[in-house]
N, C-alpha and C positions, 0 to 999 in steps of 0.2 A: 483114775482115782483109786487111792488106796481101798484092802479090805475093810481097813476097821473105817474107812468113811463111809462106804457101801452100810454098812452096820450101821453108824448110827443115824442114817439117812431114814433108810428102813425101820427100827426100833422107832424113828421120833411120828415118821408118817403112820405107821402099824397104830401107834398108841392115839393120835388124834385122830384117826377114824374108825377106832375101838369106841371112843367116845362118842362117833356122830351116828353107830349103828352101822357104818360100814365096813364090807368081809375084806379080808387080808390080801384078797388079789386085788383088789381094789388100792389098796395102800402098797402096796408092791408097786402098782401100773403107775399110781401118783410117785414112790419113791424115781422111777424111772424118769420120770418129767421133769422132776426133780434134777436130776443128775444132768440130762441137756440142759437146761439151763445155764446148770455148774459149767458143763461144756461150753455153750454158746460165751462166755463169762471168759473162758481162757484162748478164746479166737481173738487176733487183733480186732477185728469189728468189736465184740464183745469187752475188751478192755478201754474201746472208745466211748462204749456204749455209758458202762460204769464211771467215765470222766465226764459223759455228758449229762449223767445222772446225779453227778455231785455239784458238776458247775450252776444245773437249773435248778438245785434244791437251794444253792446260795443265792443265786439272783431270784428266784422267788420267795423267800423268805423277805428281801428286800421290797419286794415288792406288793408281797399281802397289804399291809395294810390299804395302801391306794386301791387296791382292789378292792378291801369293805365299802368304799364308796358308790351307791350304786348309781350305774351309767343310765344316762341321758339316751332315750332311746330319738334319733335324726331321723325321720320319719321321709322329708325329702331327698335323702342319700344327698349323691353329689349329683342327678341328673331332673333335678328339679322340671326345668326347659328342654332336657336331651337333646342340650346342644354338647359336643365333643370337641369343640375347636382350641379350647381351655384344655383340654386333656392331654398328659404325654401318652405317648404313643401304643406302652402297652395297656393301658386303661382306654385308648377309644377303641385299640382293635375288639377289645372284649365287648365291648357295646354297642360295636357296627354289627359281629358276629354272630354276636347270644344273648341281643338287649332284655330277654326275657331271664337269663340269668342273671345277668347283672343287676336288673332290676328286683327281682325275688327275696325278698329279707332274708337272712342268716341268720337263725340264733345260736350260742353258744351255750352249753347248761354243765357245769363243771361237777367234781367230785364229791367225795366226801369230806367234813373240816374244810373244805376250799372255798374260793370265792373267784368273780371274773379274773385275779391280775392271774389264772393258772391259761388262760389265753392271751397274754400279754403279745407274743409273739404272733400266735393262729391269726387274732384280729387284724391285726397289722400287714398281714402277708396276705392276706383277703382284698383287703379295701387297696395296699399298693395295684395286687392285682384286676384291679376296677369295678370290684363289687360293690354295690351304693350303700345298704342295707346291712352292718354287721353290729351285732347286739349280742354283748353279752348280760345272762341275769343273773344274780345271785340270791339263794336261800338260806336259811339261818345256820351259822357254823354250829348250833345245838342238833340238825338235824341225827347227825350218829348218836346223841343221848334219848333225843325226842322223837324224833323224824318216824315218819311211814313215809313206804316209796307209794302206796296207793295216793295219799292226799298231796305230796309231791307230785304229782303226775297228773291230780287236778285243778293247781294251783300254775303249772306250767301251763295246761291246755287253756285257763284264762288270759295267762300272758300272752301268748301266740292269738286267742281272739285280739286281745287289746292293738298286739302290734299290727295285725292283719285291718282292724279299723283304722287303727292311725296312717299307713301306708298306702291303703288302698289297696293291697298284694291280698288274691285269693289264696294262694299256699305261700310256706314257708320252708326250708331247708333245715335242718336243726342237725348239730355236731356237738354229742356228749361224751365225756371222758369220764369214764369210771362208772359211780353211781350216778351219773348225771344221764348215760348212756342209757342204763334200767331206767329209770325216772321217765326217760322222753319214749322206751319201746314201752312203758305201762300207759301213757297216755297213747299211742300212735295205735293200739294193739287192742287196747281193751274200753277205752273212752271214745271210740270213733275218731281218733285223730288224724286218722291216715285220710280225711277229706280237708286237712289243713295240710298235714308233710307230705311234702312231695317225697326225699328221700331223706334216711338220718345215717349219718355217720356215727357211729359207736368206736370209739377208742378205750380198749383196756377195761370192756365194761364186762362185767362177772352176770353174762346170761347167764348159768348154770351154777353159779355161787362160788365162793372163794374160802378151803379154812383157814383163812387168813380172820375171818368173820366170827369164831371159838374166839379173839383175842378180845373181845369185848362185848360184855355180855348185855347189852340191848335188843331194845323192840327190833331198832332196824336193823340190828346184826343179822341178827336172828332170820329175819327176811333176806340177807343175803349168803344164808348159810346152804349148801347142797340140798338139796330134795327140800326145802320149806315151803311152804302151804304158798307162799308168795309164787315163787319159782315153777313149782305145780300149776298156779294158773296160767300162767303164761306157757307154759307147755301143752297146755290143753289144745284141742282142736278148735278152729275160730272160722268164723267167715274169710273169704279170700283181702290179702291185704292189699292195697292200694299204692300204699307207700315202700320205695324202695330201699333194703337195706345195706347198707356198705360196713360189712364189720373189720376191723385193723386188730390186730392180736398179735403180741408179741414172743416168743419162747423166751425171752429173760425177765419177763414179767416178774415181779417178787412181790405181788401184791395179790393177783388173781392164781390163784394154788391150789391147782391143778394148772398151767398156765391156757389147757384145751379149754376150761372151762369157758374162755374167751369168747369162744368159737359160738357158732348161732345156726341152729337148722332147726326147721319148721314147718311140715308141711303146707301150714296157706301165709309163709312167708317168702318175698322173693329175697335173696341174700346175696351178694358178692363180697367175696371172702378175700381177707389181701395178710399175710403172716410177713413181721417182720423177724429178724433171729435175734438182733443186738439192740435194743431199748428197754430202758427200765421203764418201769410205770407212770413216773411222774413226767418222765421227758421223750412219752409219748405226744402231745398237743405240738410241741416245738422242731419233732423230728421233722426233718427235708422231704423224707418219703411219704410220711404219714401226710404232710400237705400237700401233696401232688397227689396222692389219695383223695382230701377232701375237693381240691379243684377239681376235680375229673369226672369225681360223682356229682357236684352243683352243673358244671357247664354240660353235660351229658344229654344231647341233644332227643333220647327216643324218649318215649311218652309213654306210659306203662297203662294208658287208658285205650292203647290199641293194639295191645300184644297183651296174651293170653296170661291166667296166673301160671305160675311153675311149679311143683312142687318142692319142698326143701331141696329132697335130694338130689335133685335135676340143679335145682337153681344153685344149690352152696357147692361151685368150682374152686377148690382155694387157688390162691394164685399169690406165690413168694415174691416178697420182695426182700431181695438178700444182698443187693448190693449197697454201694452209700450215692447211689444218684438220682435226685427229686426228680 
């Protein structure tokens, strides 16, 4: 990268975190994450990355609105009788195997301005894979005008009762993307939820805030802005958690800015960390990796009610995923 791009990398991050009160190594260290990115972006992964990032942003455009339609939660999956003889083959090995996963509902809680069709794909690669149970919800696209992630977070913890009545399933598995990621760690964390989620999957969710969040001056910006009174809580110290977490974080992220901000440690949190180099933020849910991420933590056979808590540091191993194979 040229001098003068270094410049005005640096000049632009200097000045928006001149604005949020934060000191100029700070914006240096952000200009730097910055520039990987820029990096990861001129890797052929990275130029795949940016063509899978254009092609989902066209095929979900097409597909929002069917998403405004909220889905029909199937309460009996497909193993009503758990009979498997009906089944092809990699759907009954899942349920001879790990009938307790497969059985387990899945919710899906998506981003900001989004709605379910942003799992158009995740849902689908789920239930092929012989999942009974996959539900996605959706919340008002006014949330970014109106929205709080606290009453988001208590609005999901109803829904996950509801589904849990209607199922019969003691817990639930939940995979959020973006803000939908904060939404399900405010309920799982700070509403007692972690005695419904077993474990949640976060994809490209801004634990640590995003200035991405400066670009639009609301309530719930503002809550997903670095150091906010929001963000603070959830850093606080908490009883030990229950629920296990799997966070997916990308360095070509262009949404989450710092792209570490992704990243999640916690002392009475357990975390398994998984960094991709080459996905943009929107065509996170869709990547091959990032779903062989969420299958691995659902079918993950140990029990976190017989092994000890860990602390952050212990527990958050990052572990790259840097090739292109699910």
């Amino acid at each position: 990268m040229s001098e003068s791009g270094r410049s005005w990398i640096t000049r632009l991050t200097d000045a928006a975190l001149d604005r949020a009160g934060w000191g100029v190594h700070t914006a240096r260290d952000v200009a730097e994450e910055v520039k990987v990115a820029l990096r990861a972006m001129a890797t052929p992964g990275g130029m795949r990355g940016v063509a899978m990032e254009a092609a989902w942003l066209t095929a979900h455009a097409v597909l929002y609105p069917w998403g405004a339609i909220t889905e029909q939660l199937r309460p009996d999956g497909q193993y009503r009788h758990y009979r498997t003889d009906g089944l092809p083959p990699r759907k009954r090995g899942l349920v001879v195997s790990a009938m307790d996963a497969a059985g387990t509902p899945i919710v899906l809680v998506h981003g900001i301005g989004d709605n379910r069709s942003a799992f158009a794909v995740l849902s689908g690669a789920l239930r092929r894979r012989g999942f009974g149970v996959v539900h996605a919800i959706n919340y008002s696209v006014l949330t970014a005008l109106t929205g709080d992630v606290r009453r988001s977070a208590a609005l999901l913890g109803a829904h996950i009762e509801r589904i849990c009545e209607q199922t019969g399933s003691d817990q639930v598995h939940v995979v959020g993307h973006s803000l939908g990621g904060l939404i399900a760690r405010y309920y799982v964390q700070r509403l007692h939820g972690d005695s419904r989620v077993r474990s949640l999957v976060t994809l490209g969710t801004p634990h640590n805030g995003t200035l991405a969040a400066y670009l639009l001056p609301t309530p719930l910006t503002r809550q997903l802005r670095p150091g906010s009174e929001l963000l603070a809580e959830l850093a606080e110290p908490c009883r030990p958690c229950r629920t296990r977490f799997v966070v997916v974080w990308s360095e070509m992220d262009q949404v989450i800015v710092p792209q570490r901000n992704a990243r999640l440690e916690h002392p009475s949190l357990v975390v398994e960390e998984h960094q991709i180099r080459d996905s943009g933020h929107l065509s996170l849910p869709v990547d091959t990796r990032a779903l062989h991420v969420v299958v691995t933590a659902i079918t993950r056979s140990d029990d976190l009610s017989t092994h000890p808590i860990a602390a952050g540091g212990e527990a958050c191993r990052p572990s790259q995923i840097t090739d292109g194979h699910s």
